[in-house]
N, CA and C of each residue as an Amber inpcrd file, in Angstrom:
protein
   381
   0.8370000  -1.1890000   0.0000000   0.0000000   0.0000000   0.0000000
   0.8740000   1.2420000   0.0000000   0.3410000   2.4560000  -0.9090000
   1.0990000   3.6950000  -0.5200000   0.2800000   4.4430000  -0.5940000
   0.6040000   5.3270000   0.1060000  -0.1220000   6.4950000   0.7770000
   0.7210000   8.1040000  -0.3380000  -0.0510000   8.8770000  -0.9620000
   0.1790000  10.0800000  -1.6960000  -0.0690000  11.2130000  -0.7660000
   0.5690000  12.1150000  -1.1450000   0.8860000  13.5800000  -0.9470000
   0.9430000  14.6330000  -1.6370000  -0.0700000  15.4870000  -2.0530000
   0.6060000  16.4550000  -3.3140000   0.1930000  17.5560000  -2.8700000
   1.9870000  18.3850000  -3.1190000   2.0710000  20.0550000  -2.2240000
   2.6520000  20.8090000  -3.9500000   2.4910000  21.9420000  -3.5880000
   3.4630000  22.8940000  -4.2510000   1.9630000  23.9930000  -5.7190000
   0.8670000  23.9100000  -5.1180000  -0.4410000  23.9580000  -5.9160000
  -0.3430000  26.0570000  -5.2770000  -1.1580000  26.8220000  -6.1940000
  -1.5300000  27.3270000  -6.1210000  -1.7930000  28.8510000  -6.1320000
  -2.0540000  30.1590000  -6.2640000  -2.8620000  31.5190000  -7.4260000
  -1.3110000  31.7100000  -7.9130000  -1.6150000  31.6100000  -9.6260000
  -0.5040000  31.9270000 -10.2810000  -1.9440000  32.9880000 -11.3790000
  -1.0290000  33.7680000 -12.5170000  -1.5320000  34.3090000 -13.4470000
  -1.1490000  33.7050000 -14.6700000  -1.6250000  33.2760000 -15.7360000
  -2.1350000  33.5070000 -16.8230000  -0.5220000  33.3410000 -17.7650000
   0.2900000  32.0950000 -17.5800000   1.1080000  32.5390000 -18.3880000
   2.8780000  32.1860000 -17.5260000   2.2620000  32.2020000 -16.5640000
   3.3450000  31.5940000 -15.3400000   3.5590000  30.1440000 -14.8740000
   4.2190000  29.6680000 -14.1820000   4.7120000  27.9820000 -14.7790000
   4.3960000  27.9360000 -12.7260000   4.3700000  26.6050000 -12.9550000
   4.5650000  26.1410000 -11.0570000   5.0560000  24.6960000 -11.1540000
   5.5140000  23.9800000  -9.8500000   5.8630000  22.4460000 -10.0590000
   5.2360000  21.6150000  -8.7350000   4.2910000  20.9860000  -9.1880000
   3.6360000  20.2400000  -8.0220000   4.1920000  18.9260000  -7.8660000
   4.3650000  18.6150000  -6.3940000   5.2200000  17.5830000  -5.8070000
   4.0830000  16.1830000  -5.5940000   4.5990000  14.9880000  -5.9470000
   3.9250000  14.2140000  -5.3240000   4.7370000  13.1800000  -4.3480000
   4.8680000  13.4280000  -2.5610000   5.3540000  12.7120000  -2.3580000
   4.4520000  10.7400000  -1.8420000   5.0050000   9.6650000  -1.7290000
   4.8850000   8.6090000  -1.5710000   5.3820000   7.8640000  -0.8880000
   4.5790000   7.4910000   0.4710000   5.1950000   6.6180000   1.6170000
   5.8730000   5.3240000   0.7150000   6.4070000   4.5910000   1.5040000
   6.5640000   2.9620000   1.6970000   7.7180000   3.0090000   0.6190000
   8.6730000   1.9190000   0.8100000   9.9430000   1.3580000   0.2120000
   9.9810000   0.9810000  -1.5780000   8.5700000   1.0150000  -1.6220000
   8.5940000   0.0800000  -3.2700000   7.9870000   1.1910000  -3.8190000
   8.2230000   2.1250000  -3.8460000   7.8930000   3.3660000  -5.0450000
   7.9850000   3.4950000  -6.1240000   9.3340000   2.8740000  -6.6440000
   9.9570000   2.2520000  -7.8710000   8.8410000   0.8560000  -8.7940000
   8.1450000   0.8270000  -7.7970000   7.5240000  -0.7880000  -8.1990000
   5.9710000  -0.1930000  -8.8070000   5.9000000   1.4020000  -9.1470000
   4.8290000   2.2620000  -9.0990000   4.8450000   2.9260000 -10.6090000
   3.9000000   2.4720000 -11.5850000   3.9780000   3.9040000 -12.3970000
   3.1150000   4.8420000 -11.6350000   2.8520000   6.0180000 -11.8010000
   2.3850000   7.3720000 -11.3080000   1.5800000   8.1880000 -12.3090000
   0.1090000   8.8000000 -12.3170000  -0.5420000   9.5420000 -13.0130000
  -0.4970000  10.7060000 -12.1380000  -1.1510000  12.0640000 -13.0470000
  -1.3910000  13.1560000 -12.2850000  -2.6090000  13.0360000 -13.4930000
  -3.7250000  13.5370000 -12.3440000  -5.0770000  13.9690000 -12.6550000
  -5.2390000  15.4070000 -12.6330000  -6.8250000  16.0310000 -13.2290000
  -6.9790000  17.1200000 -12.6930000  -8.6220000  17.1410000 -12.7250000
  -9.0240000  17.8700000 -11.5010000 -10.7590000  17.8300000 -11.7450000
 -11.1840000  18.9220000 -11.7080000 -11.6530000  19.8830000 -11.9570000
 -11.7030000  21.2410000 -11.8550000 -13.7420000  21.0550000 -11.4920000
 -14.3430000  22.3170000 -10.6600000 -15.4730000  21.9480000  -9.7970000
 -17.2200000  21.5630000 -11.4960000 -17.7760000  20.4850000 -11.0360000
 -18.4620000  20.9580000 -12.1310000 -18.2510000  19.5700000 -12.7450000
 -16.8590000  19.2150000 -12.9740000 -16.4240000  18.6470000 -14.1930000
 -15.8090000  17.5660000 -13.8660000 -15.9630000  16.1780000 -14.5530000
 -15.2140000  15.2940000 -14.7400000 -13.6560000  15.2920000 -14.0390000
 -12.9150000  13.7030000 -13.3030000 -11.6660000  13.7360000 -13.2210000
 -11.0940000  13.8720000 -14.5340000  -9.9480000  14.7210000 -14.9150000
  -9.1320000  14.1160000 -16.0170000  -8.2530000  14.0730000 -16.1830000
  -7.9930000  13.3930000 -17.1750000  -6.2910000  12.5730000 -16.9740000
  -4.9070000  13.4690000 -17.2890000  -3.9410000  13.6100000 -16.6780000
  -3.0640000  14.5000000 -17.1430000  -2.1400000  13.9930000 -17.7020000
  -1.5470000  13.0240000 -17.3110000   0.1890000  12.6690000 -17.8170000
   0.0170000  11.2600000 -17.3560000   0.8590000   9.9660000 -17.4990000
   1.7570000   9.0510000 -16.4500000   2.7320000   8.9160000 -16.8100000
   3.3020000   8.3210000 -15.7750000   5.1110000   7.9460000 -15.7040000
   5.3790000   6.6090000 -15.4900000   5.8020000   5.7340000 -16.3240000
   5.9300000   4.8530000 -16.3660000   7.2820000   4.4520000 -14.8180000
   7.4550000   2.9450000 -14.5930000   8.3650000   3.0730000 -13.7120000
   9.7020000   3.1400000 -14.8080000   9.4050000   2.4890000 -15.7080000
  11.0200000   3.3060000 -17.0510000  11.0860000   4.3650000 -17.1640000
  10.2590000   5.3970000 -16.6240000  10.2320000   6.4760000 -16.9420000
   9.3040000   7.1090000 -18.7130000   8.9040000   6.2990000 -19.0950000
   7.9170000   6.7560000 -20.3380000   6.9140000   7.3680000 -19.9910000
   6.7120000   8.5540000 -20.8770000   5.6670000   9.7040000 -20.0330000
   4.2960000   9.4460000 -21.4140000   3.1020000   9.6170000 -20.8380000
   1.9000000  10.0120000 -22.2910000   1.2960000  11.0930000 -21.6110000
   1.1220000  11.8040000 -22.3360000   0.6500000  13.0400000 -21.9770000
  -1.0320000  13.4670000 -22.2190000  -1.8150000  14.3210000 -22.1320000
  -2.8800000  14.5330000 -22.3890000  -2.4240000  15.5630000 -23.3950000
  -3.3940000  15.3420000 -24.6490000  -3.2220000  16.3850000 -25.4350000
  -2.8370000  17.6980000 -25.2220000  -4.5590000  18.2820000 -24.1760000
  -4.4400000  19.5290000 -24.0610000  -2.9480000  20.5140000 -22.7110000
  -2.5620000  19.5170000 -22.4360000  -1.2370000  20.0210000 -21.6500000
   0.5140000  19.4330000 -22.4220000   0.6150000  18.3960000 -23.4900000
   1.3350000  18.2670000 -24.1710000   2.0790000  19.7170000 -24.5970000
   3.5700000  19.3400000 -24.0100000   4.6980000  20.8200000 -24.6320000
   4.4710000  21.9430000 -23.6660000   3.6310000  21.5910000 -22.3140000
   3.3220000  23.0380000 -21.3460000   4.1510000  21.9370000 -20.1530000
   3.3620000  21.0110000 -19.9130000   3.7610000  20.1320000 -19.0340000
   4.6990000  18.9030000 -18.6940000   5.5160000  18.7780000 -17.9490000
   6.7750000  17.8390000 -17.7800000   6.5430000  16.7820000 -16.5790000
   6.4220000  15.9040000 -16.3940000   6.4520000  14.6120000 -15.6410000
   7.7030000  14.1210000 -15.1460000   8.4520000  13.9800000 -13.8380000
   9.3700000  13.6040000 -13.5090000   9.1500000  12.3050000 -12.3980000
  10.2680000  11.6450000 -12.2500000   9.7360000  11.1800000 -10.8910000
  11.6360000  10.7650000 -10.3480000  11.8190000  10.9900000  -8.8870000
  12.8150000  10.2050000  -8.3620000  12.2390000   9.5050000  -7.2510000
  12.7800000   8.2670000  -7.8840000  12.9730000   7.2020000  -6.7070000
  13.1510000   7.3930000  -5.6200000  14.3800000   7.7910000  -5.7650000
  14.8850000   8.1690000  -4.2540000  14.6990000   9.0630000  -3.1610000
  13.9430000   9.6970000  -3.6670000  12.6660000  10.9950000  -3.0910000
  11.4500000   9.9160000  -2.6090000  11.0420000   8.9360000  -3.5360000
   9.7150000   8.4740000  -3.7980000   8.9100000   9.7980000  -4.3580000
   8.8710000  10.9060000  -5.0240000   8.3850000  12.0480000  -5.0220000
   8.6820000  11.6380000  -6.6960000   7.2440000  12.0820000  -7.5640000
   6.8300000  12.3480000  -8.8150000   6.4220000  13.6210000  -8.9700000
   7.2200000  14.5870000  -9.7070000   6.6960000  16.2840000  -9.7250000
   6.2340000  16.2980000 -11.5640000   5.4790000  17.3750000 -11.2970000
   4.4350000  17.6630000 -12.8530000   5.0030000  19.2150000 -12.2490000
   5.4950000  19.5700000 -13.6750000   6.4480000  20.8530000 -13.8760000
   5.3380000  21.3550000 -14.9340000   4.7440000  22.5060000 -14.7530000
   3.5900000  23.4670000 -15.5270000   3.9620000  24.3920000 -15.8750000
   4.2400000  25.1920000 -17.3020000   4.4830000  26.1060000 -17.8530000
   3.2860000  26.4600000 -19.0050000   3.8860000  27.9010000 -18.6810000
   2.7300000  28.5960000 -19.4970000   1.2880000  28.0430000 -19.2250000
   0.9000000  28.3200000 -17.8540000  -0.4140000  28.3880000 -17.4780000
  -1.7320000  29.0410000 -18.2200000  -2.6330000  28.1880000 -18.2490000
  -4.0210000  29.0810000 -18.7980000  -5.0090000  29.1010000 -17.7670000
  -5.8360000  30.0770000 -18.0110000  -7.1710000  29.6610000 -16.7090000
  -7.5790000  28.4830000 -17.0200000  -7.8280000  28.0630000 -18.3200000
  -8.5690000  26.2520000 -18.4360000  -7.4280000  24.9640000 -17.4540000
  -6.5850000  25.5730000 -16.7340000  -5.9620000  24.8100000 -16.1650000
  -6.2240000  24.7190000 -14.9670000  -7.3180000  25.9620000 -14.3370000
  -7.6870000  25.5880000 -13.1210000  -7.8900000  24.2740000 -12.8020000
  -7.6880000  24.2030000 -11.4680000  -8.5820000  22.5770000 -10.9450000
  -7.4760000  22.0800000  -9.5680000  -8.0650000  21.2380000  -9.3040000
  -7.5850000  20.1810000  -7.7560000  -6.4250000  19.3560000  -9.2200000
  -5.5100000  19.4580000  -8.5460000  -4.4160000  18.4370000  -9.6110000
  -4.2430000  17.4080000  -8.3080000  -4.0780000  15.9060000  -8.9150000
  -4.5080000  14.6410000  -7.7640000  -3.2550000  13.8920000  -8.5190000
  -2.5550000  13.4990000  -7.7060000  -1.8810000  12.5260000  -8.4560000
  -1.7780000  10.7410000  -7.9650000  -1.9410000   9.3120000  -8.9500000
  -2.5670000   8.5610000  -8.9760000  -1.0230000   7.3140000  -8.6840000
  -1.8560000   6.3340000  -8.0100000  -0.2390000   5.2110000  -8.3810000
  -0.8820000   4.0860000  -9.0110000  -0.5680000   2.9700000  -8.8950000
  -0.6830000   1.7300000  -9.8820000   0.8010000   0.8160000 -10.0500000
   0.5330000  -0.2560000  -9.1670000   2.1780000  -1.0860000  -9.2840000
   1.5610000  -1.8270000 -10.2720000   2.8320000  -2.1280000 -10.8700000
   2.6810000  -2.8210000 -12.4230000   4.4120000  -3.8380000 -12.4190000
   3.9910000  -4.7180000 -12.7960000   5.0500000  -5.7330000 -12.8100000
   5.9930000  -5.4410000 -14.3260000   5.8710000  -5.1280000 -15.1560000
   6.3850000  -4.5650000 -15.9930000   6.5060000  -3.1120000 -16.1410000
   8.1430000  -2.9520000 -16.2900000   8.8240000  -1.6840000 -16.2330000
   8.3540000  -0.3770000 -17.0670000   7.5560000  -1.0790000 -18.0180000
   7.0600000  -0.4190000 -19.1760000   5.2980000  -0.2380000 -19.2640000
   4.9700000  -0.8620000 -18.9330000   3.4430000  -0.7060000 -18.5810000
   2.9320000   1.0180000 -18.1750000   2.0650000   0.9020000 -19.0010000
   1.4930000   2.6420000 -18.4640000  -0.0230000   2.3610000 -18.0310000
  -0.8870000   2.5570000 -16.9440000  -2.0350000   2.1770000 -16.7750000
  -2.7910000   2.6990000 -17.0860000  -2.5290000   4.0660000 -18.3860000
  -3.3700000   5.0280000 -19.3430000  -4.2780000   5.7860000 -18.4150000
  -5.4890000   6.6860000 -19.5680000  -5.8830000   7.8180000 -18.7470000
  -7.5470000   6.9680000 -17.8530000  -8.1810000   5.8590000 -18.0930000
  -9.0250000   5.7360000 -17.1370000  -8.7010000   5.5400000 -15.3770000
  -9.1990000   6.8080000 -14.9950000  -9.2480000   6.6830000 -13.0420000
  -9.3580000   5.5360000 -12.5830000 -10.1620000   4.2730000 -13.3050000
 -10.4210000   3.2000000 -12.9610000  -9.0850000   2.0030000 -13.0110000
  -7.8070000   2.6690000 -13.4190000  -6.9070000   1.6400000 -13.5500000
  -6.0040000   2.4800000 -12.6340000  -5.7460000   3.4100000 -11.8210000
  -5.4180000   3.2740000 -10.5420000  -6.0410000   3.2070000  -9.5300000
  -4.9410000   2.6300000  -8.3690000  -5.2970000   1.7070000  -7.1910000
  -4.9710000   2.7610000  -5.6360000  -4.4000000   3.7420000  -6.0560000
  -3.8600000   4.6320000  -5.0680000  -4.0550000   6.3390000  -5.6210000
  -4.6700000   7.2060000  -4.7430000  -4.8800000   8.2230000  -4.6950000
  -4.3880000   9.1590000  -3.6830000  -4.1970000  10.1980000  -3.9930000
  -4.0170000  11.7790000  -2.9790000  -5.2490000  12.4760000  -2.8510000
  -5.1650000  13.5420000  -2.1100000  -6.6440000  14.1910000  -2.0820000
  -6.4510000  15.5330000  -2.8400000  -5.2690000  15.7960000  -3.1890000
  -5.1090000  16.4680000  -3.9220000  -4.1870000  17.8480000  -3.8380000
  -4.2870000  18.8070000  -4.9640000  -3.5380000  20.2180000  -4.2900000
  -4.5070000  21.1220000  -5.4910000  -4.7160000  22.1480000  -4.7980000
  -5.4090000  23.0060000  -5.7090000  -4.6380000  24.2890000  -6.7350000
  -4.6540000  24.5830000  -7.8110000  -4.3860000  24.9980000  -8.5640000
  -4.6000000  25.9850000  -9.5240000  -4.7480000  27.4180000  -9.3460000
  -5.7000000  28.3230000  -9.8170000  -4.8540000  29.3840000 -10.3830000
  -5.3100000  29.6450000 -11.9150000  -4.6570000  30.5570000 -12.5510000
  -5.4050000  31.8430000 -13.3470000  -5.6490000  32.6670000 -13.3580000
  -6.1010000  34.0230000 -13.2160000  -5.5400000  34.0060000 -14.6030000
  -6.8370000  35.1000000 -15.1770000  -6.2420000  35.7250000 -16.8240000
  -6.1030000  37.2560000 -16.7870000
């Protein structure tokens, strides 16, 4: 079992970048690919990025070339690096785990194929 954490959220303007942290209890972090979600009020969870445990990233269209996916091990901590903010980026950004026995496995954008959640960090950008 692991337990999520996600800090580093919140009022930017219209055009400005931020990097939200996800940290992750327990020893086998590595044994984890990692999603970041976003739900903004109103609206559907949706899918942002994952990180494979090889490190292979898929991105969501609409944040593709703004947004960067990292993760160290040795932190247990997965950060989503945001540039060039829009207001459509408001929202709670949540980030997701999923152990996968293959290094390469991505558990794609349905919520329903991760097994571990955060409650989130909120995220609000002004035009």
């Amino acid at each position: 079992q692991v337990q999520l954490v996600e800090s580093g959220g919140g009022l930017v303007q219209a055009g400005d970048s931020l990097r939200l942290s996800c940290a992750a209890s327990g020893r086998t972090f590595s044994s984890y690919a990692m999603g970041w979600f976003r739900q903004a009020p109103g609206k559907e969870r949706e899918f942002v990025v994952v990180i494979t445990r090889s490190g292979s990233t898929y991105y969501a269209d609409s944040v593709k070339g703004r947004f960067t996916v990292s993760r160290d091990n040795a932190k247990n901590t997965v950060y989503l690096q945001m540039k060039s903010l829009k207001p459509e980026d408001t929202a709670v950004y949540l980030c997701a785990a999923r152990r996968t026995y293959s290094h390469d496995y991505a558990p794609g954008s349905a919520t329903r194929n991760y097994n571990y959640w955060g409650r989130g960090t909120q995220v609000t950008v002004s035009s």
